[in-house]
Each structure stands twice: as structure tokens, then as C-alpha cells.
C-alpha positions as protocol buffer text, in pm:
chain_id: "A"
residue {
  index: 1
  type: UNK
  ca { x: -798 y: -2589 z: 182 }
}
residue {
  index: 2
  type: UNK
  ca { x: -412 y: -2571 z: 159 }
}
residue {
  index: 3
  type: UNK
  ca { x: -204 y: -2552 z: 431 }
}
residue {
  index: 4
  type: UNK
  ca { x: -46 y: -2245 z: 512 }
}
residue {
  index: 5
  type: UNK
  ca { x: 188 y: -2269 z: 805 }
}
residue {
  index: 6
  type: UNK
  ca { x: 479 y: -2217 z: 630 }
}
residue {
  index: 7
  type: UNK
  ca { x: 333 y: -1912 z: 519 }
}
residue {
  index: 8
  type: UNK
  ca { x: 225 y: -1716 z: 840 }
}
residue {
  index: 9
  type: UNK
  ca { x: 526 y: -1466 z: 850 }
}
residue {
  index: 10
  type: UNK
  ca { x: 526 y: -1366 z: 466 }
}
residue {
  index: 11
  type: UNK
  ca { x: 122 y: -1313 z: 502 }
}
residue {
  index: 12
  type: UNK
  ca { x: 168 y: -1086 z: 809 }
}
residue {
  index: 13
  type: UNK
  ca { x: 406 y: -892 z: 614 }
}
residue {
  index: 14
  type: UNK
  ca { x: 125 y: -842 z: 356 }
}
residue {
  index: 15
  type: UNK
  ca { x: -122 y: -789 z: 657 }
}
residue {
  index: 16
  type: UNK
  ca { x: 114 y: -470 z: 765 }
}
residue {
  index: 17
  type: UNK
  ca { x: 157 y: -376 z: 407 }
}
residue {
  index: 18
  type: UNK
  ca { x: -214 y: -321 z: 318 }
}
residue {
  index: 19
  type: UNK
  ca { x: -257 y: -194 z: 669 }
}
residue {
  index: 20
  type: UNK
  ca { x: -10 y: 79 z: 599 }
}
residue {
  index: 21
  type: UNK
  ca { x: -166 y: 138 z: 254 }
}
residue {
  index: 22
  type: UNK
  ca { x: -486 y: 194 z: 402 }
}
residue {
  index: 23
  type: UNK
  ca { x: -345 y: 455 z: 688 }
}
residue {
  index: 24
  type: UNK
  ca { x: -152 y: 676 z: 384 }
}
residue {
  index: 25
  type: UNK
  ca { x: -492 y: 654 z: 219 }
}
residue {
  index: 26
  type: UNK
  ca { x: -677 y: 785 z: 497 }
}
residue {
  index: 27
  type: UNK
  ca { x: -436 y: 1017 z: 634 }
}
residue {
  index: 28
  type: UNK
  ca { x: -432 y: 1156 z: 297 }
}
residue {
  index: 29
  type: UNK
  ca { x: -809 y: 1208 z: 297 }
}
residue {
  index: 30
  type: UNK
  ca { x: -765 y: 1410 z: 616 }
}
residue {
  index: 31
  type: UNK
  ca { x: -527 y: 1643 z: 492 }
}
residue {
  index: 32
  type: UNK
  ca { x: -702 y: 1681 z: 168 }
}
residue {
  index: 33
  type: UNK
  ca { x: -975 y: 1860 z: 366 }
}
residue {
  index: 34
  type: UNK
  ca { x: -794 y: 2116 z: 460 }
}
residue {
  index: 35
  type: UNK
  ca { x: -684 y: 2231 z: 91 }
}
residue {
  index: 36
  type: UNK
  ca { x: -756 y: 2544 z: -74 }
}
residue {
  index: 37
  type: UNK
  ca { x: -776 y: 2540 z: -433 }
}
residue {
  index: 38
  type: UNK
  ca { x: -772 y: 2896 z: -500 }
}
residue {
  index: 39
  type: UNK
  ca { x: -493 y: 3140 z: -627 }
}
residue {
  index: 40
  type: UNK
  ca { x: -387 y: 3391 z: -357 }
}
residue {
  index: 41
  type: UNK
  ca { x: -233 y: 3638 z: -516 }
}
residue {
  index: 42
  type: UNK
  ca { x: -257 y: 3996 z: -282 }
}
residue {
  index: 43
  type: UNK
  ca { x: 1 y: 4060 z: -43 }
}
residue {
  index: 44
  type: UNK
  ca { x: -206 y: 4040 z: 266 }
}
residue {
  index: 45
  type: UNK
  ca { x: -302 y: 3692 z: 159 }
}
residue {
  index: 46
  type: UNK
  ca { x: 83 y: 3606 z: 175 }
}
residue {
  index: 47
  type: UNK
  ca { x: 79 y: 3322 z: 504 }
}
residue {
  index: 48
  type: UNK
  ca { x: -211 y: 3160 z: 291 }
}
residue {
  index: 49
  type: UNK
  ca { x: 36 y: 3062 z: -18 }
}
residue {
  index: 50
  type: UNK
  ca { x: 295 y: 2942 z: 286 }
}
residue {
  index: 51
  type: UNK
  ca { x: -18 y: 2697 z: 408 }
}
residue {
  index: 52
  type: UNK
  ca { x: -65 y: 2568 z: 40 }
}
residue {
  index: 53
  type: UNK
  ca { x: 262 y: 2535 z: -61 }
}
residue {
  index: 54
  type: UNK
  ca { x: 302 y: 2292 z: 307 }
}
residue {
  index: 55
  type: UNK
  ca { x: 7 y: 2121 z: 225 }
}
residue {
  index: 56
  type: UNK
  ca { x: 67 y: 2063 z: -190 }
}
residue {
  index: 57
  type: UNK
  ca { x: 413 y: 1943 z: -3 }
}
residue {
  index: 58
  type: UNK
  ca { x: 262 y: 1681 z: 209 }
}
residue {
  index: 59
  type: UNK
  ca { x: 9 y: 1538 z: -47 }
}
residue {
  index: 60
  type: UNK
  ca { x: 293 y: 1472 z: -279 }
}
residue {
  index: 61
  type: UNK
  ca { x: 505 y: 1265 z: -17 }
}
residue {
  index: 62
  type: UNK
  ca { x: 172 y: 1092 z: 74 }
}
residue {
  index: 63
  type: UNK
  ca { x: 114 y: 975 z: -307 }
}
residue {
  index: 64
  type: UNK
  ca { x: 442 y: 926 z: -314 }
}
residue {
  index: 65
  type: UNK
  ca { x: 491 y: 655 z: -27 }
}
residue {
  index: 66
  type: UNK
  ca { x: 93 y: 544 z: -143 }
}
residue {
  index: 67
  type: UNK
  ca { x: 171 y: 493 z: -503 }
}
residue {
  index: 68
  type: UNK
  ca { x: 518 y: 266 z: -399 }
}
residue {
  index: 69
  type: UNK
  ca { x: 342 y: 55 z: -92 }
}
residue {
  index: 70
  type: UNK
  ca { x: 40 y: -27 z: -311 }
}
residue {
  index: 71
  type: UNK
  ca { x: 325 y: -109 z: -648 }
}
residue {
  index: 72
  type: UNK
  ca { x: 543 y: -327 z: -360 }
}
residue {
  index: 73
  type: UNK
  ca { x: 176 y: -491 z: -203 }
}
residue {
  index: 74
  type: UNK
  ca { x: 7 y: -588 z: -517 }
}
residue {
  index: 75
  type: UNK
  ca { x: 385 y: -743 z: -600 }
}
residue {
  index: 76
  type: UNK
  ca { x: 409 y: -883 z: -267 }
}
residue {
  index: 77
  type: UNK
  ca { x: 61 y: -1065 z: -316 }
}
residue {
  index: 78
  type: UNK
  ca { x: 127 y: -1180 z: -658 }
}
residue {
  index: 79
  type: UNK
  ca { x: 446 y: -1370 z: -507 }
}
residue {
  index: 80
  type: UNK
  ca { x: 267 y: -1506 z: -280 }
}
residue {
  index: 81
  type: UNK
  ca { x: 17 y: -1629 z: -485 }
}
residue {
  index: 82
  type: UNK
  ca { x: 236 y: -1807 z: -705 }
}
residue {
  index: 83
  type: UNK
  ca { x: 443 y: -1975 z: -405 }
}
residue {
  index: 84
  type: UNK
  ca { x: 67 y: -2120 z: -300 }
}
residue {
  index: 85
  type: UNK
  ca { x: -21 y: -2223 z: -600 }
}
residue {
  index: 86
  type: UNK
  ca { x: 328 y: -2402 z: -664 }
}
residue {
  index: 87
  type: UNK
  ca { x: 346 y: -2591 z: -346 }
}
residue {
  index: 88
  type: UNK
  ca { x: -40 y: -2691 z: -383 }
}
residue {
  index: 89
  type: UNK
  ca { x: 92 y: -2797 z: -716 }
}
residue {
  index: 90
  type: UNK
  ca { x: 418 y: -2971 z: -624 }
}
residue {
  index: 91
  type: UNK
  ca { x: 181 y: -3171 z: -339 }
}
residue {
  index: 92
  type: UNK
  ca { x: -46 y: -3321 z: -621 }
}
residue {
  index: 93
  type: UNK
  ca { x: 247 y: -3416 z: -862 }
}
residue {
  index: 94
  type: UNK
  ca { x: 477 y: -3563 z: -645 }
}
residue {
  index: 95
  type: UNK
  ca { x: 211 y: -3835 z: -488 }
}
residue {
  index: 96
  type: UNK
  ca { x: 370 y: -4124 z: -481 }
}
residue {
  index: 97
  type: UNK
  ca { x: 206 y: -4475 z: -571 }
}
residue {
  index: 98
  type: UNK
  ca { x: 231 y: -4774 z: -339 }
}
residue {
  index: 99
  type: UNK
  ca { x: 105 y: -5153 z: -425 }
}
């Protein structure tokens, strides 16, 4: 098992990346619910297209912000991987031999 000391504050970073991935995707669920999917087209159905247009508003910015943290945590993780497996690396290769 490597040792990952040196690594605690770049892995809470991910921790409060994937954490805030997994609030947009839930919030986004929640205001999902409350969208109508059909045409309102008569006048007394006016304040309905004004609820929509709010809501087709806010599911936008919420893929929006969803689609870039998930890009930036998968990145994130990737780094991270390779910086373990590096070090783990550099550990085995650089052994040194003693008589």
C-alpha cells in the first residue's frame, strides 16, 4: 500500500470536487421535477411560459457547472493518478544497493 501523506490536501480537493458533482446532480434532479414539458400557448396560460422559461434557465446553468466539475474531476483524478503511480515508481527504481 503506498504511502500517501504527501497527498492528503490534493485528495481532499478531489473529495470536495466529487462532493460538489454529486450536489449539482441531485439538485438538478429536484428541479427537474418540477418541469412541464408541454407548449402553453393561450393567453391565460401566460405566468406558466414565465415558470418554464426560469426553470429551462436553471437546468442549463446546472449542466453547465455539472458538465465542467465532472471535465475538471475526472482531470483532477487522472493527475493524481499519475503522480501515485510515478512516485511508487521512482521508490522502486531508485533503491539503492549496499554490500
Amino acid at each position: 500500500m503506498p504511502d500517501l501523506g504527501y497527498l492528503k490536501f490534493p485528495l481532499v480537493i478531489f473529495a470536495g470536487l466529487v462532493t460538489a458533482v454529486i450536489g449539482l446532480a441531485l439538485y438538478r434532479h429536484f428541479v427537474s421535477k418540477e418541469e412541464d414539458y408541454h407548449i402553453h400557448a393561450k393567453l391565460d396560460e401566460a405566468s406558466s411560459v414565465g415558470r418554464q422559461f426560469t426553470n429551462a434557465t436553471r437546468l442549463l446553468w446546472i449542466d453547465r457547472w455539472g458538465k465542467g466539475l465532472t471535465v475538471l474531476s475526472a482531470v483532477y483524478f487522472f493527475v493524481l493518478l499519475a503522480v501515485i503511480l510515478y512516485n511508487e515508481w521512482h521508490k522502486t527504481t531508485t533503491t539503492v544497493l549496499t554490500q
